[in-house]
TITI-341990 format. One record per residue (C-alpha): residue number from 1; residue in one letter; x, y, z. Coordinates in Angstrom, 1 decimal, padded with zeros to 4 digits. Layout:
N
NUM_a_X_Y_Z
...
This chain:
302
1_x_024.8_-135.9_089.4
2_x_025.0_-136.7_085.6
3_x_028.4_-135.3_085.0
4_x_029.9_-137.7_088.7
5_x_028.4_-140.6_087.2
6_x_029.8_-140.0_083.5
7_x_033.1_-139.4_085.7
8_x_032.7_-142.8_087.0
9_x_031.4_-144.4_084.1
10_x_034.3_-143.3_082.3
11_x_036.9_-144.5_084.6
12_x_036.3_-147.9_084.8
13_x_035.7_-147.9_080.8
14_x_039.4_-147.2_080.5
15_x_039.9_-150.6_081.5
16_x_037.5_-152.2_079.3
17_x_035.1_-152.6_082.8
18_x_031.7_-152.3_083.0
19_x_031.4_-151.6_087.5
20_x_027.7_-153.0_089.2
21_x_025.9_-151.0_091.0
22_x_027.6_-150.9_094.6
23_x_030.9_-150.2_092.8
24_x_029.1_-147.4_091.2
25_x_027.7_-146.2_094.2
26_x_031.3_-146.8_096.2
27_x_033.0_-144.6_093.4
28_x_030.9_-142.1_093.7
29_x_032.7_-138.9_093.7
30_x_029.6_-137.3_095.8
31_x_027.2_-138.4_099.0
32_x_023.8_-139.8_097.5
33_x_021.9_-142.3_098.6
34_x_020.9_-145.7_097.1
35_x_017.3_-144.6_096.0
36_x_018.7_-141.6_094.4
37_x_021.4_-143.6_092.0
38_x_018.8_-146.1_091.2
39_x_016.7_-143.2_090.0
40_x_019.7_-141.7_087.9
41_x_021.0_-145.0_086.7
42_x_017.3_-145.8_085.1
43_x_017.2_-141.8_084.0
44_x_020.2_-142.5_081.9
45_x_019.5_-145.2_081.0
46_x_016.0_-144.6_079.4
47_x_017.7_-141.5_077.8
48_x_020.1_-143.9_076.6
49_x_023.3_-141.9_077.9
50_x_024.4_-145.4_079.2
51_x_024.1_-148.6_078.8
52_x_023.1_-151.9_081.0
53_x_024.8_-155.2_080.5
54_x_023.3_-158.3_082.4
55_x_024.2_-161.6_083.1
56_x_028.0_-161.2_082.8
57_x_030.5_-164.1_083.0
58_x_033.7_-163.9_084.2
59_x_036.5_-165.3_086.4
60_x_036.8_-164.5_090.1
61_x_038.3_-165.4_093.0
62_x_036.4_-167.6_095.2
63_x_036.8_-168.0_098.7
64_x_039.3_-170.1_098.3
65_x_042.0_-167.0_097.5
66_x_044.6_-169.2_095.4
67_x_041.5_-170.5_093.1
68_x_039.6_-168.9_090.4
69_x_036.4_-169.8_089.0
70_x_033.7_-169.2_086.4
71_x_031.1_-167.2_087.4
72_x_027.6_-166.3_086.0
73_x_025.9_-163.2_087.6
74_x_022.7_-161.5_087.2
75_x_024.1_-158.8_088.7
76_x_023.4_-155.5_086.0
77_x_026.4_-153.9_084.6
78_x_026.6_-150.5_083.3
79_x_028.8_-148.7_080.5
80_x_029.0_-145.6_078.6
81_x_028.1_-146.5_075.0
82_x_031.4_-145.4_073.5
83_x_033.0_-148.3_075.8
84_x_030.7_-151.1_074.9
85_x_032.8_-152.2_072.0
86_x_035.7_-152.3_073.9
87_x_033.8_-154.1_077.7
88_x_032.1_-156.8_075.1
89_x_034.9_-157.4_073.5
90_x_036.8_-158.1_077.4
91_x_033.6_-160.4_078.6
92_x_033.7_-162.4_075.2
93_x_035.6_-165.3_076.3
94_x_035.7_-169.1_076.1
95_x_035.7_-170.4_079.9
96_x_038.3_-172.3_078.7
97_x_040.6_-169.3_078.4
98_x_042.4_-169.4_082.1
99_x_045.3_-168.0_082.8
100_x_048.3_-170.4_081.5
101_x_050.2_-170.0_084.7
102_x_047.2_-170.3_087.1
103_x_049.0_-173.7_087.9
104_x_052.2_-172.1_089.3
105_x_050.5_-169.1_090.5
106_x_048.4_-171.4_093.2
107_x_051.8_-173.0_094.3
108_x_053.3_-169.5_094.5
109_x_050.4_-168.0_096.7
110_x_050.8_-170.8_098.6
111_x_054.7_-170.6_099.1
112_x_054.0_-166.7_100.3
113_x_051.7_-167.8_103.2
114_x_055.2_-169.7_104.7
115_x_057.5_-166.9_104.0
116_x_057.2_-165.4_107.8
117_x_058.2_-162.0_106.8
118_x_055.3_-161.9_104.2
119_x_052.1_-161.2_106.6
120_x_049.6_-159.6_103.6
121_x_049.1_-160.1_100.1
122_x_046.5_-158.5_098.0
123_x_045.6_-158.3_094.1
124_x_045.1_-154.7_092.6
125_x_044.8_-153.2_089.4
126_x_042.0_-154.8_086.5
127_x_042.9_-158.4_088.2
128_x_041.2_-157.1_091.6
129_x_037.8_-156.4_089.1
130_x_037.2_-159.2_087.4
131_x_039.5_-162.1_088.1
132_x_042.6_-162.6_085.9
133_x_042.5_-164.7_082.9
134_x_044.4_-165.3_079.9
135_x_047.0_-162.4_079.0
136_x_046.9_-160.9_082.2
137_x_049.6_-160.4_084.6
138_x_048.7_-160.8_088.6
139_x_049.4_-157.2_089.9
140_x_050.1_-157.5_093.8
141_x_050.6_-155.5_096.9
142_x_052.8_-157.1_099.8
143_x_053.2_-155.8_103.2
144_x_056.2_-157.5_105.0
145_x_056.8_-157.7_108.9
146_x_058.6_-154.6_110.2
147_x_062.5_-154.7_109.1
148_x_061.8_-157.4_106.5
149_x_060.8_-155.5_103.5
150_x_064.0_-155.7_101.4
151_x_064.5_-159.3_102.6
152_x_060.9_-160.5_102.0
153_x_061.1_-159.0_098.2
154_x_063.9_-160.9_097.8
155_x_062.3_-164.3_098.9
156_x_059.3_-163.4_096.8
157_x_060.9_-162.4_093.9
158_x_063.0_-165.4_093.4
159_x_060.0_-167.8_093.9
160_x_058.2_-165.7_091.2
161_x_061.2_-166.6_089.2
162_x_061.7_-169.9_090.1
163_x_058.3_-170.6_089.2
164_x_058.9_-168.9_086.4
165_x_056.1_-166.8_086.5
166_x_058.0_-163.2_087.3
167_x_056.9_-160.7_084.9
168_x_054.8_-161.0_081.9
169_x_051.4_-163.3_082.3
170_x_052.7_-163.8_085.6
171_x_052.9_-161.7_088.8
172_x_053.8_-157.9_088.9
173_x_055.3_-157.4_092.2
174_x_055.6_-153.3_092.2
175_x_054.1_-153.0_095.6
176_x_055.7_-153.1_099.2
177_x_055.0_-151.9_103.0
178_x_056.7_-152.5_106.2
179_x_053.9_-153.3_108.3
180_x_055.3_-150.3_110.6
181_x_053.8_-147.9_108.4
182_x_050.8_-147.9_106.0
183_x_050.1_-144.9_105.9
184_x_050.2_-143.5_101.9
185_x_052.4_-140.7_101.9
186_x_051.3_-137.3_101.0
187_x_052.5_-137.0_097.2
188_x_050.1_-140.1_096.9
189_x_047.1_-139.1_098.4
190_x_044.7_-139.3_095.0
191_x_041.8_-140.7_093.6
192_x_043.4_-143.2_091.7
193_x_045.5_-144.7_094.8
194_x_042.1_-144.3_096.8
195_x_040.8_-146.6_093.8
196_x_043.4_-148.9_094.3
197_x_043.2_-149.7_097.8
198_x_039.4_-149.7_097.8
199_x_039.0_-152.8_095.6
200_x_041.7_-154.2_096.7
201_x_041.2_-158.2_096.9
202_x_043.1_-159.6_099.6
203_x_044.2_-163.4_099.3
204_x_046.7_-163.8_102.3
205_x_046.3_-162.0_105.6
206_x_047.6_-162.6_108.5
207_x_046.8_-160.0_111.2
208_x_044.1_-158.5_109.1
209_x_046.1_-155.8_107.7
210_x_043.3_-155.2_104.9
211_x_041.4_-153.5_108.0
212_x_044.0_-151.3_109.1
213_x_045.2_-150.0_105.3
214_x_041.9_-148.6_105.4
215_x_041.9_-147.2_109.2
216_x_045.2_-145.9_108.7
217_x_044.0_-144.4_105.0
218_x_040.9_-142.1_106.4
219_x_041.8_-139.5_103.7
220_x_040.2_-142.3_100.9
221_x_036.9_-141.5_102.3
222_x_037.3_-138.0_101.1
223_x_037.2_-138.6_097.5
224_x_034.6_-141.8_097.8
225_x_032.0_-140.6_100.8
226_x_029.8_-143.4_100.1
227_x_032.4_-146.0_100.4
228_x_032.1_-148.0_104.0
229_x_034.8_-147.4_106.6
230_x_035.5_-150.6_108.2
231_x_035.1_-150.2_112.0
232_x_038.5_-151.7_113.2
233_x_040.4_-150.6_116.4
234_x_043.7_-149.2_115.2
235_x_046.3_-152.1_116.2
236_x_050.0_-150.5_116.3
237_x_052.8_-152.9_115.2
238_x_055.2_-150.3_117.1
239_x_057.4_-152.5_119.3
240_x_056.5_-151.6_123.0
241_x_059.0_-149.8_125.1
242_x_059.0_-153.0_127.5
243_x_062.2_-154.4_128.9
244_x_063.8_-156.5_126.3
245_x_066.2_-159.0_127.0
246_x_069.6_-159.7_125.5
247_x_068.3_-161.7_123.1
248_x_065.8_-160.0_121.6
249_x_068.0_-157.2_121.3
250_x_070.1_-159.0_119.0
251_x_067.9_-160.6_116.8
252_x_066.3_-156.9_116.0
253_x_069.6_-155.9_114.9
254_x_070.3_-158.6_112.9
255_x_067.0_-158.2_111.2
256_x_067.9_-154.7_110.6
257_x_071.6_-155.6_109.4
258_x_070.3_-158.4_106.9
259_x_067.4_-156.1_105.6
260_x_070.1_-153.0_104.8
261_x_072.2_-156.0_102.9
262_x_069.3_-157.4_101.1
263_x_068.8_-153.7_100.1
264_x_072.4_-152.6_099.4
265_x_072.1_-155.7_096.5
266_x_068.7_-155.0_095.0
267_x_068.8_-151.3_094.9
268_x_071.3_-151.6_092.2
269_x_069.1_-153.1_089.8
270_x_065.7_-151.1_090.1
271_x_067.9_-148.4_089.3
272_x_069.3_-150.5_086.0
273_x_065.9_-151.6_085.0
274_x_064.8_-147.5_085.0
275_x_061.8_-148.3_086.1
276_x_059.5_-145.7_087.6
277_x_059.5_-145.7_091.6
278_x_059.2_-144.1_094.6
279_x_061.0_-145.5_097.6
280_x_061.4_-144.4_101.2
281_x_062.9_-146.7_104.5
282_x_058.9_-148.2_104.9
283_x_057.7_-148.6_101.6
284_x_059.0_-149.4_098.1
285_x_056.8_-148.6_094.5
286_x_057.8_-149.9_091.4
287_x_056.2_-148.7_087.8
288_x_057.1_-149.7_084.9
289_x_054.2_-147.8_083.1
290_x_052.6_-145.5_085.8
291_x_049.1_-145.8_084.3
292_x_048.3_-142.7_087.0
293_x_050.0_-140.3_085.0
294_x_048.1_-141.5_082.1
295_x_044.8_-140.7_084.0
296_x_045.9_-137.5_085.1
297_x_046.6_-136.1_081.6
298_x_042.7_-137.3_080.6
299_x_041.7_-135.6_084.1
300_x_040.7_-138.7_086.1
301_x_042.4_-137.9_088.8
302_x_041.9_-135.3_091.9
């Protein structure tokens, strides 16, 4: 028990984080109960293997998903001690220090909600912890109606730059699923993408896609048993075999025909840029540091 919650401890203290208790107990690499990890989380603590950090401040989203605010919490926070310079250093912030394109980045959420192609929009990576403030770029995950993926990048990426905020202390868009198929592929079945798409924040969805990444994802539940599966129906986007007129007929092939141009330009570039990726006809990753092959060579990820 003392060497999964070191495990977990030490995760999250590679990004300067300092996780509450339910994220302790949703990351969790083993079934316990809640009594049980309070008892272990006081053990250590009284031992002083770890250490607790009240009262945090910090930026978060609200419930308004394009607006971040201040928070105070008395939630306890916990930390290994050889991350505590490192997490105080990250909480030690003037409230004044917001993001400098928070401005932009509201306008730019609110442009994706009226892209039609764009039906789901979520923030991963440290943002999806803590909020994003200054220095920080917004890492996000898009899923795109079916057909549209190449087509909806495009529309998102030159708003991004339009706005000016594509890139650094701006938005990372490395992320992208054809709402056909969310299922993670095989190679990417880990700990660290079952990280990802646990704390995932969403801040646009439209058909509650957040619900069926994680129906469609069971295999997450294998490394995290103590996270909750969401009880959702599984809703297939698959286009029913129902008599389609003439009209509908074409419009899916043009969909199809505009997407394969959209990708015929933008392929081209990825490969320029040399960034890291993985790509296949329903979903499209783009690294330009993959920070899970820096956890794999310090054994973090299964």
């Amino acid at each position: 028990m003392e060497r999964n919650l070191q495990t977990v401890l030490t995760y999250f203290g590679h990004f300067s984080y300092a996780p509450r208790f339910t994220e302790i107990l949703t990351f969790f690499p083993q079934k316990i109960s809640k009594k049980n990890l309070h008892i272990l989380l006081r053990k250590e603590a009284e031992n002083k293997k770890i250490l607790r950090l009240p009262n945090n401040k910090q930026f978060s989203p609200s419930l308004c998903p394009t607006n971040y605010q201040l928070l105070t919490t008395n939630c306890t926070q916990y930390t290994l001690p050889q991350y505590s310079i490192a997490v105080h250093n990250k909480r030690a912030f003037s409230p004044l220090d917001v993001h400098p394109a928070l401005r932009q980045l509201k306008w730019y959420i609110q442009v994706l909600t009226w892209i039609r192609g764009v039906r789901f929009v979520g923030i991963t990576g440290a943002s999806a912890l803590e909020g994003l403030r200054s220095n920080d770029d917004l890492d996000l995950c898009i899923v795109t109606a079916p057909r549209m993926l190449w087509t909806s990048r495009a529309c998102v990426v030159i708003v991004a730059k339009l706005l000016a905020i594509h890139g650094k202390k701006g938005v990372c868009l490395n992320l992208f699923f054809d709402e056909s198929d969310l299922v993670i592929s095989k190679q990417k079945q880990n700990s660290y993408i079952a990280h990802e798409l646990l704390q995932m924040k969403p801040i646009i969805d439209k058909n509650e896609i957040y619900k069926r990444f994680l129906s469609e994802n069971k295999w997450i539940y294998g490394f995290f048993p103590n996270a909750q599966p969401r009880n959702t129906k599984h809703v297939s986007c698959i286009i029913k075999t129902r008599r389609r007129s003439m009209l509908h007929v074409t419009c899916y092939m043009l969909h199809a025909l505009i997407d394969h141009l959209f990708k015929s330009l933008q392929l081209p570039l990825i490969y320029r840029n040399k960034t890291g990726f993985f790509i296949s006809t329903t979903q499209l990753w783009l690294f330009k540091s993959d920070f899970e092959k820096k956890l794999r060579r310090m054994r973090l990820v299964v």
